[in-house]
N, C-alpha and C positions, 0 to 999 in steps of 0.2 A: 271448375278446377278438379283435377282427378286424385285421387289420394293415392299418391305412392311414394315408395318408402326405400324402394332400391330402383336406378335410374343406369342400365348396362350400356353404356354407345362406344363401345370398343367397336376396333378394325372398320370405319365408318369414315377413313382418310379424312377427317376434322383437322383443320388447322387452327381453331380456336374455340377457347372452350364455351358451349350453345347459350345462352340464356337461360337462365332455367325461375326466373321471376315468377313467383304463384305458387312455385312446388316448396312451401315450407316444411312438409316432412319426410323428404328425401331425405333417408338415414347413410344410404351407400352409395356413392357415386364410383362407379366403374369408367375410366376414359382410357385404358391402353390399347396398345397397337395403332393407335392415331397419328398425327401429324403437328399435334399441338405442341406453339411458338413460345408461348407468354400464359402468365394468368393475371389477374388483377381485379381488386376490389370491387368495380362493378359485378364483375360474372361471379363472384364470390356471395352474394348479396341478397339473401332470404334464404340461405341457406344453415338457419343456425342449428339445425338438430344431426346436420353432417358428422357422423361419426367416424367413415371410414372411405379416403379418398385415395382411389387408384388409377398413376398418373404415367404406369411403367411402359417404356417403349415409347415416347414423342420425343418430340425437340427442343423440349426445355433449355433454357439456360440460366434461369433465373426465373422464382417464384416468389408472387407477392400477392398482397389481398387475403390475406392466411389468417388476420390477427382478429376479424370480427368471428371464425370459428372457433369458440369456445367448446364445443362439445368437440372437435375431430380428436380423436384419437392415435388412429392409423393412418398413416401418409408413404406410398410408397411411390418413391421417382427414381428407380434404378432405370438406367438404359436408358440417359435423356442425354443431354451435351456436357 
């Protein structure tokens, strides 16, 4: 397992957000400029020291899987549906 702590995959035409199971201290998740549809509890899931998630610029139109991150902070989803 690698220890990191900030996890950048922006402009990476991603339609859905990667699995990220293992990475427990990924503190900043960066995803904009992507293509992402949805979120959901599974891909939310070993993620609890998530403090700052960046979701600007996909396709959103509805997020969920939110509520097991207790540490996020910052949530920005401008420029989705």
């Amino acid at each position: 397992m690698r220890d990191l702590s900030c996890s950048c995959v922006g402009r990476r035409g991603l339609t859905k957000l990667p699995l990220l199971l293992g990475e427990t201290k990924v503190r900043l998740l960066s995803l904009q400029h992507n293509l992402i549809t949805r979120l959901d509890a599974l891909t939310m899931q070993g993620l609890a020291r998530l403090v700052f998630l960046d979701l600007y610029d996909n396709q959103l139109d509805q997020i969920g899987g939110l509520e097991s991150l207790d540490n996020l902070r910052v949530l920005l989803v401008g420029k989705n549906r």
